[in-house]
Backbone atoms as SQL, in Angstrom:
CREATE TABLE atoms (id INTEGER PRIMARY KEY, chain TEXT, resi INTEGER, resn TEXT, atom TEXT, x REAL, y REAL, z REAL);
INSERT INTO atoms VALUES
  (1, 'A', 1, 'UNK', 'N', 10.080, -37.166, -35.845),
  (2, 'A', 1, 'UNK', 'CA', 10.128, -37.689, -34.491),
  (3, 'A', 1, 'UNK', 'C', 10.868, -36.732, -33.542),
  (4, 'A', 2, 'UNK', 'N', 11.756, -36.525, -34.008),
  (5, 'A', 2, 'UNK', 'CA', 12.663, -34.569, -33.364),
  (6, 'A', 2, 'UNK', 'C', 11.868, -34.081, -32.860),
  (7, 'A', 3, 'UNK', 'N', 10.983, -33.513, -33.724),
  (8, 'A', 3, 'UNK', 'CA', 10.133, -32.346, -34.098),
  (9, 'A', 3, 'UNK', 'C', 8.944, -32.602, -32.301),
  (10, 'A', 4, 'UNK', 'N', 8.589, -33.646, -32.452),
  (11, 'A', 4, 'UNK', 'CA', 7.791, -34.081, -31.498),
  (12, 'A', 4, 'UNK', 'C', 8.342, -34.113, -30.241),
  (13, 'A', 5, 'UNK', 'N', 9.571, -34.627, -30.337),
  (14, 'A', 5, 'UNK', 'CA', 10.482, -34.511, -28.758),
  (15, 'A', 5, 'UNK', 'C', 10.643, -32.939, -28.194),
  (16, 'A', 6, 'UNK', 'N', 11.188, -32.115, -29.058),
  (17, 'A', 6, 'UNK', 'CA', 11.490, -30.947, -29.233),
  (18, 'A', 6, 'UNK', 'C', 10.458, -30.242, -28.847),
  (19, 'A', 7, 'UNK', 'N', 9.011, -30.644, -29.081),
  (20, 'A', 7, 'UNK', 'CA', 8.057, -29.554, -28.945),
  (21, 'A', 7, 'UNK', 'C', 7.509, -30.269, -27.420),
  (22, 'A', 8, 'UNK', 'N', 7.405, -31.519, -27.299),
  (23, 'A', 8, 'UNK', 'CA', 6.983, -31.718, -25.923),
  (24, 'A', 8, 'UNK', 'C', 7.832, -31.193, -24.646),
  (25, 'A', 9, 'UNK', 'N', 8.730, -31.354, -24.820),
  (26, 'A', 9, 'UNK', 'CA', 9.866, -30.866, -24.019),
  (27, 'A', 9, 'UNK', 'C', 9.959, -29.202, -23.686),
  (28, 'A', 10, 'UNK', 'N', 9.575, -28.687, -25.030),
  (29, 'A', 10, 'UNK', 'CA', 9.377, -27.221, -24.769),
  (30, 'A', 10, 'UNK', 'C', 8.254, -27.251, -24.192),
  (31, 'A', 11, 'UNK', 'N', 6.884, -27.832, -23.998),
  (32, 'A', 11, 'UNK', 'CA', 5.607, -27.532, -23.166),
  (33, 'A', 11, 'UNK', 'C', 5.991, -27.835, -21.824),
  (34, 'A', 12, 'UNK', 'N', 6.502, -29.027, -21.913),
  (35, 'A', 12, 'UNK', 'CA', 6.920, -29.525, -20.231),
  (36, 'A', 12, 'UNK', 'C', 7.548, -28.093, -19.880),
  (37, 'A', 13, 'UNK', 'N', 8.664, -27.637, -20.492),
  (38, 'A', 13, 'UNK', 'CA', 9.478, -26.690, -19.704),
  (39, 'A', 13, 'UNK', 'C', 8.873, -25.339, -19.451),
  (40, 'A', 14, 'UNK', 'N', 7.792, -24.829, -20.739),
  (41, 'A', 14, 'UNK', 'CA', 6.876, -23.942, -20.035),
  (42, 'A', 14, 'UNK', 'C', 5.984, -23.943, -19.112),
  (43, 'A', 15, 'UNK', 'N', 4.922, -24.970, -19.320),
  (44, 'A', 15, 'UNK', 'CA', 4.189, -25.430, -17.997),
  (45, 'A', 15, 'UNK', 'C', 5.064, -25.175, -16.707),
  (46, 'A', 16, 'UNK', 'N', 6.137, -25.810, -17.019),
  (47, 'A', 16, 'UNK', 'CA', 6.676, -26.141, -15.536),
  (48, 'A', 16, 'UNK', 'C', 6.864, -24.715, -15.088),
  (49, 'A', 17, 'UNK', 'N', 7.080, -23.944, -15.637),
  (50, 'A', 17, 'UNK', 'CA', 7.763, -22.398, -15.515),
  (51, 'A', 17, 'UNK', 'C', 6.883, -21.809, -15.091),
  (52, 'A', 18, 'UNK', 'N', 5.405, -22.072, -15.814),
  (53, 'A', 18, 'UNK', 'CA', 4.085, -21.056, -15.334),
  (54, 'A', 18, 'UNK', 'C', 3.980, -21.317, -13.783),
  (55, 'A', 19, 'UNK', 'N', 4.065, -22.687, -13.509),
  (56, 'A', 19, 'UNK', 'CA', 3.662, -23.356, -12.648),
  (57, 'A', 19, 'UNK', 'C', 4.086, -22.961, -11.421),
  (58, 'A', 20, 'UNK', 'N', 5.588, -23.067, -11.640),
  (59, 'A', 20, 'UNK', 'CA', 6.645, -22.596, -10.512),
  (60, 'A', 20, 'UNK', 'C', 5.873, -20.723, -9.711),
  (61, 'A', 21, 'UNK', 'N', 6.001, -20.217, -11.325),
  (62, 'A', 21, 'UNK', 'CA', 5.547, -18.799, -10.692),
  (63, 'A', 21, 'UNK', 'C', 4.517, -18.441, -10.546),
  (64, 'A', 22, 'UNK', 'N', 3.117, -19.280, -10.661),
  (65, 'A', 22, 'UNK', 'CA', 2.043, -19.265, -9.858),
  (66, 'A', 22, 'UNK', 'C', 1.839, -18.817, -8.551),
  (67, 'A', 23, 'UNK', 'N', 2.650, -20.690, -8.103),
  (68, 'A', 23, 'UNK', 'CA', 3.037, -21.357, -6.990),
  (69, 'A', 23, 'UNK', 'C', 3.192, -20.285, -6.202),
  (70, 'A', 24, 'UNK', 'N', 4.525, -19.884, -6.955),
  (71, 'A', 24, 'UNK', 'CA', 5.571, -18.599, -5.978),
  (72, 'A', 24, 'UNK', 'C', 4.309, -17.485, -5.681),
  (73, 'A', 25, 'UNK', 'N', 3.246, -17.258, -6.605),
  (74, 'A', 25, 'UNK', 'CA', 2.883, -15.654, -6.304),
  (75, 'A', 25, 'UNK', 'C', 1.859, -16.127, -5.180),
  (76, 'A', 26, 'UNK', 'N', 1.046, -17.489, -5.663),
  (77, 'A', 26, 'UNK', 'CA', 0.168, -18.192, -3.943),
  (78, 'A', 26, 'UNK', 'C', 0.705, -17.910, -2.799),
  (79, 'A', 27, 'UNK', 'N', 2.025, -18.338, -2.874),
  (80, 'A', 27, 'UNK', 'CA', 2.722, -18.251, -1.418),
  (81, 'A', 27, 'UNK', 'C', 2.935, -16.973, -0.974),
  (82, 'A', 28, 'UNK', 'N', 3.546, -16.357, -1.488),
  (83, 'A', 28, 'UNK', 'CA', 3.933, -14.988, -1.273),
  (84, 'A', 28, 'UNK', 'C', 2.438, -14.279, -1.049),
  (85, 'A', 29, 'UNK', 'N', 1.629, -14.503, -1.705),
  (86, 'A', 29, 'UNK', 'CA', -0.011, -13.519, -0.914),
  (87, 'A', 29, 'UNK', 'C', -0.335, -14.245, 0.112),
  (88, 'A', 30, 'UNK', 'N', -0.038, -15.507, 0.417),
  (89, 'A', 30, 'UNK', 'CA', -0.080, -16.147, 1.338),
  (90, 'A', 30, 'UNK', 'C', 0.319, -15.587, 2.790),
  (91, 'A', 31, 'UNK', 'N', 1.346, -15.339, 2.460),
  (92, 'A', 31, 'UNK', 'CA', 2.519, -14.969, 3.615),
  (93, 'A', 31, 'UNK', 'C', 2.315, -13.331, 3.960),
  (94, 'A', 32, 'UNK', 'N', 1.818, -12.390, 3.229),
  (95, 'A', 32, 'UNK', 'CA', 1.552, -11.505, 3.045),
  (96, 'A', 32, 'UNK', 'C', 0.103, -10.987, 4.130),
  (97, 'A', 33, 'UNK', 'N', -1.001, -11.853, 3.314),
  (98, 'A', 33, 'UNK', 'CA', -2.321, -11.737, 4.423),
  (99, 'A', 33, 'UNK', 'C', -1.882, -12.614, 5.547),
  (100, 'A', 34, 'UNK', 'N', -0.894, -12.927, 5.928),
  (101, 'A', 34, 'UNK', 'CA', -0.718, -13.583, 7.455),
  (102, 'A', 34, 'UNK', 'C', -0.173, -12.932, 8.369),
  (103, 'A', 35, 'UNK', 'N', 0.711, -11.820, 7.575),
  (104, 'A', 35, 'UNK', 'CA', 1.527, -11.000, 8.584),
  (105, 'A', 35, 'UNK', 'C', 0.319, -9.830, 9.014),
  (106, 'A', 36, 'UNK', 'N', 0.865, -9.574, 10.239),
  (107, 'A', 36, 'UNK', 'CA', 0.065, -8.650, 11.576),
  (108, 'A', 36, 'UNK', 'C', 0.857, -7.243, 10.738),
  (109, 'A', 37, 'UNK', 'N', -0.045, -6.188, 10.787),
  (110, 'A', 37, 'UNK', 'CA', 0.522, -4.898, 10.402),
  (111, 'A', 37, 'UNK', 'C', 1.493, -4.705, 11.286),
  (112, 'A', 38, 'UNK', 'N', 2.703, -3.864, 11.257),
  (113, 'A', 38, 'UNK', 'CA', 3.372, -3.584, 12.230),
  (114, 'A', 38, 'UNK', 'C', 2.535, -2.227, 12.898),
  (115, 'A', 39, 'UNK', 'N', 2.933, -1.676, 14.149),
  (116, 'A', 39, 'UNK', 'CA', 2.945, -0.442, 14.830),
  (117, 'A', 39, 'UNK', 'C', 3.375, 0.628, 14.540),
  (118, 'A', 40, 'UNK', 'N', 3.922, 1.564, 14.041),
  (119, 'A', 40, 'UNK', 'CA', 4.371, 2.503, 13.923),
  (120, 'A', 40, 'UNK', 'C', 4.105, 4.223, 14.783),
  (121, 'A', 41, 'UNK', 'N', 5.081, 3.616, 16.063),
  (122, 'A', 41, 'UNK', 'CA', 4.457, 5.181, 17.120),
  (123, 'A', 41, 'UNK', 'C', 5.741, 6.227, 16.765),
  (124, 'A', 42, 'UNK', 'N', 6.181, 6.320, 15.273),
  (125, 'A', 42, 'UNK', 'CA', 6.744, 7.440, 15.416),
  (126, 'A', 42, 'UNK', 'C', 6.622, 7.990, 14.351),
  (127, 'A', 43, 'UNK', 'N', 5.166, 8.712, 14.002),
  (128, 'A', 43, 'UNK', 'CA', 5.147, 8.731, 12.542),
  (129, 'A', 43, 'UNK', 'C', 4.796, 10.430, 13.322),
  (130, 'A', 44, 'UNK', 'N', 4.675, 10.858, 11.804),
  (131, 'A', 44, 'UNK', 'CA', 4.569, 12.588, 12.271),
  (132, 'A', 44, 'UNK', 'C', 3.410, 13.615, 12.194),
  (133, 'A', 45, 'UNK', 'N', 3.010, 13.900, 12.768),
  (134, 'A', 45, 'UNK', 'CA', 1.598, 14.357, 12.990),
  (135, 'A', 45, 'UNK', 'C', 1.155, 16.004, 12.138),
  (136, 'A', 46, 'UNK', 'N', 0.503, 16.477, 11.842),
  (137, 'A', 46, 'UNK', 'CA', 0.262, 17.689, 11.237),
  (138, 'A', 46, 'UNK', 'C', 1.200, 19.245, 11.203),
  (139, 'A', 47, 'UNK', 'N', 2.142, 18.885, 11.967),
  (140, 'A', 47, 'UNK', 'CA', 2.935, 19.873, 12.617),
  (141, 'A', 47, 'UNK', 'C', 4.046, 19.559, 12.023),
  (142, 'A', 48, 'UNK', 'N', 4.289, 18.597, 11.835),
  (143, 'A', 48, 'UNK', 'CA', 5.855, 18.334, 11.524),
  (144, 'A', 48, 'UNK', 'C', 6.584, 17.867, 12.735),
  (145, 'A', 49, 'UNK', 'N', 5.686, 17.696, 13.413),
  (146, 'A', 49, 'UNK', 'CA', 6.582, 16.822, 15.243),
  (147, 'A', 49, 'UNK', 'C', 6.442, 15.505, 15.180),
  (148, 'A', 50, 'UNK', 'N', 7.091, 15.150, 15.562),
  (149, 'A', 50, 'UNK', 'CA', 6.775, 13.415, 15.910),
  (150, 'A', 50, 'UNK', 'C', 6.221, 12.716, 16.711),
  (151, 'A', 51, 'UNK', 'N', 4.912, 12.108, 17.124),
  (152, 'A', 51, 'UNK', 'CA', 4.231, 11.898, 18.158),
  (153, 'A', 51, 'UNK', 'C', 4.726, 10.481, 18.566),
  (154, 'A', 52, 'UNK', 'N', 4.979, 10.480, 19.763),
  (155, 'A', 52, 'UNK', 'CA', 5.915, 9.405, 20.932),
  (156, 'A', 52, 'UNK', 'C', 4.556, 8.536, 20.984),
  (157, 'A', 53, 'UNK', 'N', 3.212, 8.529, 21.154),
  (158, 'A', 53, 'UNK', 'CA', 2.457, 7.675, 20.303),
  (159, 'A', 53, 'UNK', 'C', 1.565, 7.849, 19.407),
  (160, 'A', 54, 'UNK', 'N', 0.306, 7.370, 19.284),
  (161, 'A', 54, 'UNK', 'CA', -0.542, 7.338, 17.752),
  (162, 'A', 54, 'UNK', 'C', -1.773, 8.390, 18.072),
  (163, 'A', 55, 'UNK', 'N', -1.546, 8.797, 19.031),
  (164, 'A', 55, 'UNK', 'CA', -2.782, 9.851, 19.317),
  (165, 'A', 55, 'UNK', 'C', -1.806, 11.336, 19.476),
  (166, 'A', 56, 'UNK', 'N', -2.856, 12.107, 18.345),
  (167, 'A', 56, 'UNK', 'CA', -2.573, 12.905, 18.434),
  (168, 'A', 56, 'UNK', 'C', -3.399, 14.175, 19.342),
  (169, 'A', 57, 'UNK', 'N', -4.369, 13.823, 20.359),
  (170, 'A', 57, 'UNK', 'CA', -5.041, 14.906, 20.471),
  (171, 'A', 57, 'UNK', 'C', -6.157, 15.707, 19.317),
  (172, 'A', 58, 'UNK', 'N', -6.169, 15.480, 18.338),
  (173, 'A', 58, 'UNK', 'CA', -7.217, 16.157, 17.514),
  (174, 'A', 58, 'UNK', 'C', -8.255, 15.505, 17.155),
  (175, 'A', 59, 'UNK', 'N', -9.464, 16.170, 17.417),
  (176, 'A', 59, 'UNK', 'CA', -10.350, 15.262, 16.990),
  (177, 'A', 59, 'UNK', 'C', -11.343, 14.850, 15.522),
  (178, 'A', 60, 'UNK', 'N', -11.752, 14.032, 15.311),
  (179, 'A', 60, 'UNK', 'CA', -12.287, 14.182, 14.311),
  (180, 'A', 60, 'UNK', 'C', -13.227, 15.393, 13.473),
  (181, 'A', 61, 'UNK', 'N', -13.845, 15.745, 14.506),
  (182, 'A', 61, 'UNK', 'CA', -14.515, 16.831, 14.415),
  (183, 'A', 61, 'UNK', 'C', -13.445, 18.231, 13.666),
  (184, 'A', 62, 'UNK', 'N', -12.441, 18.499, 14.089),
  (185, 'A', 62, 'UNK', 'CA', -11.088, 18.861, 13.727),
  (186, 'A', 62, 'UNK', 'C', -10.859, 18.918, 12.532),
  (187, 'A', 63, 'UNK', 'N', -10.327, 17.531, 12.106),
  (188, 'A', 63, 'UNK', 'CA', -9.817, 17.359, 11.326),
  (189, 'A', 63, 'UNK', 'C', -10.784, 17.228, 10.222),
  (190, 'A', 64, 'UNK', 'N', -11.709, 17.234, 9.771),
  (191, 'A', 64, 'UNK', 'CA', -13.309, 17.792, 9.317),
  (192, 'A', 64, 'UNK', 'C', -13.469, 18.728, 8.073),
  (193, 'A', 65, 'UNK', 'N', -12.828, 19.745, 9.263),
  (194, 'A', 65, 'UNK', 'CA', -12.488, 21.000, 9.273),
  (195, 'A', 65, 'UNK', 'C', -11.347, 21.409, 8.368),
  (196, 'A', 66, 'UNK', 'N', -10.817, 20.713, 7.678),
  (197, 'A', 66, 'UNK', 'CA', -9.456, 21.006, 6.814),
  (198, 'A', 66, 'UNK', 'C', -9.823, 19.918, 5.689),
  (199, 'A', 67, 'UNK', 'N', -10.840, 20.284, 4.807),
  (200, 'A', 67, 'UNK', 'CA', -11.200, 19.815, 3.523),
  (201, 'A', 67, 'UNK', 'C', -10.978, 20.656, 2.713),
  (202, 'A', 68, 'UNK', 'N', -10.150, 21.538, 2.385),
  (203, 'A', 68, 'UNK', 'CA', -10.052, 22.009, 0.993),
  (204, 'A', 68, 'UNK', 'C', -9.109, 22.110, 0.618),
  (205, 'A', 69, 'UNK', 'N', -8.785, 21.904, -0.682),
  (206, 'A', 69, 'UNK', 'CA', -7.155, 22.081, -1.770),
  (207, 'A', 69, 'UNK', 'C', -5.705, 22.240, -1.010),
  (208, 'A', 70, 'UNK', 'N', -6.304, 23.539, -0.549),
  (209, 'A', 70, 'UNK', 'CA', -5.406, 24.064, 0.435),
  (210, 'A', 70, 'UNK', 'C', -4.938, 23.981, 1.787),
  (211, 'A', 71, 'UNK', 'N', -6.093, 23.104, 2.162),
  (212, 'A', 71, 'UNK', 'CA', -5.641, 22.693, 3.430),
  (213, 'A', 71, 'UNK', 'C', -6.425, 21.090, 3.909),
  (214, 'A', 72, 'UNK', 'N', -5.427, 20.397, 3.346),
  (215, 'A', 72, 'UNK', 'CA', -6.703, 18.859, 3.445),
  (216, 'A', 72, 'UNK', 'C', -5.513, 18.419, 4.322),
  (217, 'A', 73, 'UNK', 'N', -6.390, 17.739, 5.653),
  (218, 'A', 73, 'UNK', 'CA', -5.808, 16.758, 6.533),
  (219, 'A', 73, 'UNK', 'C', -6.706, 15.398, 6.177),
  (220, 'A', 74, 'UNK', 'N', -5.995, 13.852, 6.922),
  (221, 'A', 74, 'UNK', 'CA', -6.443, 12.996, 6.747),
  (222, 'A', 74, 'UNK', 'C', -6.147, 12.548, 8.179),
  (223, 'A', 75, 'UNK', 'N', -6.984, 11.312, 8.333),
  (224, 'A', 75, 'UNK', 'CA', -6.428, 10.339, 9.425),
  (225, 'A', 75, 'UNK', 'C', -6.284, 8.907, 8.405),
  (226, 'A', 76, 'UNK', 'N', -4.665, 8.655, 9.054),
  (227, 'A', 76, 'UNK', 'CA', -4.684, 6.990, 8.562),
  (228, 'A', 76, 'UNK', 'C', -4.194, 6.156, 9.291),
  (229, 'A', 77, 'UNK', 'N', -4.717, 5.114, 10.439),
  (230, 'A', 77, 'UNK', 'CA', -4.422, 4.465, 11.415),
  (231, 'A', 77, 'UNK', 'C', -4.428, 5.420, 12.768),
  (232, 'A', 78, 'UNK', 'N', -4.934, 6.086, 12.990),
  (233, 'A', 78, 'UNK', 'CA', -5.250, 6.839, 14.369),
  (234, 'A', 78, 'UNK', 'C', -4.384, 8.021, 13.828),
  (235, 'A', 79, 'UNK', 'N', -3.647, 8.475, 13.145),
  (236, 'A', 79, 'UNK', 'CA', -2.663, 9.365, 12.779),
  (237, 'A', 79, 'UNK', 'C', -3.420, 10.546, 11.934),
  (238, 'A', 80, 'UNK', 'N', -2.947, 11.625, 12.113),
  (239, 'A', 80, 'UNK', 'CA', -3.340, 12.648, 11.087),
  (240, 'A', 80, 'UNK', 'C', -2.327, 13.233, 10.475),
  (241, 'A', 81, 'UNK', 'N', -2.083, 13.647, 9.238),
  (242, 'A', 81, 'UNK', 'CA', -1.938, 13.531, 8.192),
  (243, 'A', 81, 'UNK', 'C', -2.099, 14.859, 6.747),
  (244, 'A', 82, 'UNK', 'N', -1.314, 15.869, 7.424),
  (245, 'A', 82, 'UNK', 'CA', -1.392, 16.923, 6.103),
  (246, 'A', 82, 'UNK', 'C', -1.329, 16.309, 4.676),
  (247, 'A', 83, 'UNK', 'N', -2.619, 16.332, 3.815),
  (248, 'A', 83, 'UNK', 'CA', -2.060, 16.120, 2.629),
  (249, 'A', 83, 'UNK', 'C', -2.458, 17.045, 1.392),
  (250, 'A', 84, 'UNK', 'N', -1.856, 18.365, 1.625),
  (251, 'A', 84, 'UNK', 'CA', -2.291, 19.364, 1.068),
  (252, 'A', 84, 'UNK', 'C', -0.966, 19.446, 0.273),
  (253, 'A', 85, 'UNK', 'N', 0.084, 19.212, 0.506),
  (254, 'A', 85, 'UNK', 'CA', 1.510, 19.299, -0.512),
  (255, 'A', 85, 'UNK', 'C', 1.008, 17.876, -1.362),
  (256, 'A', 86, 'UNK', 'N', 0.252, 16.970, -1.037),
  (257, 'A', 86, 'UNK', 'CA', 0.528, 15.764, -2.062),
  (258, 'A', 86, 'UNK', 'C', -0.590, 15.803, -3.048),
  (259, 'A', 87, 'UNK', 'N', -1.874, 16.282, -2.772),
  (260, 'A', 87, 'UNK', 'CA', -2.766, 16.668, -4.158),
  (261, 'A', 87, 'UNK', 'C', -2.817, 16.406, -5.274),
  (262, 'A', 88, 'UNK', 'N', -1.393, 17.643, -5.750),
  (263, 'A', 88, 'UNK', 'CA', -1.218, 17.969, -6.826),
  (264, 'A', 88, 'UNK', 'C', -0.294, 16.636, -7.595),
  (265, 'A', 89, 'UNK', 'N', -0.366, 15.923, -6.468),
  (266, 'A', 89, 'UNK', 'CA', 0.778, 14.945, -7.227),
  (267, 'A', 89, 'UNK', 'C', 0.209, 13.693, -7.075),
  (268, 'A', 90, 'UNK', 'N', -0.979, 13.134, -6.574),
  (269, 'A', 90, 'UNK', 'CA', -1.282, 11.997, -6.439),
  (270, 'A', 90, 'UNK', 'C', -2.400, 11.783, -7.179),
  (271, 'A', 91, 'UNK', 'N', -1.513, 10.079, -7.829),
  (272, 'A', 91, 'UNK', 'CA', -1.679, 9.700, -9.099),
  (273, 'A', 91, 'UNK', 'C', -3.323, 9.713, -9.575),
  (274, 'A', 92, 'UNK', 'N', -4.228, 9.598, -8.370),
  (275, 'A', 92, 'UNK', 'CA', -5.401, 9.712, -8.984),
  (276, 'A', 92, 'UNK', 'C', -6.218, 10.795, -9.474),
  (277, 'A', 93, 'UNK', 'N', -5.491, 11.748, -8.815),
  (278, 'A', 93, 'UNK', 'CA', -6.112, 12.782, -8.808),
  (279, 'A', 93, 'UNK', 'C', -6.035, 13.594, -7.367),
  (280, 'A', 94, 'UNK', 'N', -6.666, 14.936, -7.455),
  (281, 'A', 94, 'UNK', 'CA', -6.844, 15.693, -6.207),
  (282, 'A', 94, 'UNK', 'C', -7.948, 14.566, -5.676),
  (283, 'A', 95, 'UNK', 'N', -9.178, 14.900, -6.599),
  (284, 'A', 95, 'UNK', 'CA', -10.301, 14.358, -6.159),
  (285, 'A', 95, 'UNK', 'C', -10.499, 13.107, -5.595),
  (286, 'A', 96, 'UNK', 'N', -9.828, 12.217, -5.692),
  (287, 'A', 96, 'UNK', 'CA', -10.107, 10.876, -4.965),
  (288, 'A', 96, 'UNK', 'C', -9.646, 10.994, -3.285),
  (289, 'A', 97, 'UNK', 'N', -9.065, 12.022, -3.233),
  (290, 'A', 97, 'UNK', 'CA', -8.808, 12.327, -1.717),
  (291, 'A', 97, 'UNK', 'C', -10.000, 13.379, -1.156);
């Protein structure tokens, strides 16, 4: 009769545990896809300057133009983006960039 208390009690207390941190991870993606991206007008542009806002003047056409190993730019959110130092180090590979 122990044996039976003992083991229900341990399901209740796991259930309850899964349950809780479900719950918790619902909410939290919840809260997550609700928030508005923030802005960021001081991020740093191909130069190493800091652009006072998100345009940098270059155009796509431009930036095009700097596809290889050695010299790969990106745009991410209106921003451009040397990523010729990170290559060699990002986790997927060169190639997925």
């Amino acid at each position: 009769m122990k044996i039976k208390i003992l083991v229900g009690a341990s399901l209740f207390i796991f259930f309850a545990f899964v349950v809780t941190v479900v719950g918790s991870g619902l909410v939290i993606k919840s809260i997550r896809q609700n928030q508005t991206p923030s802005t960021n007008n001081n991020s740093t542009n191909i130069n190493g300057t800091q652009n006072s806002n998100q345009t940098s003047g270059i155009t796509l056409q431009e930036v095009a133009k700097h596809n290889t190993s050695i010299d790969c730019w990106m745009v991410i959110s209106n921003n451009v983006y040397s990523l010729s130092s990170y290559l060699s180090s990002h986790p997927g590979g060169a190639s997925t960039i």
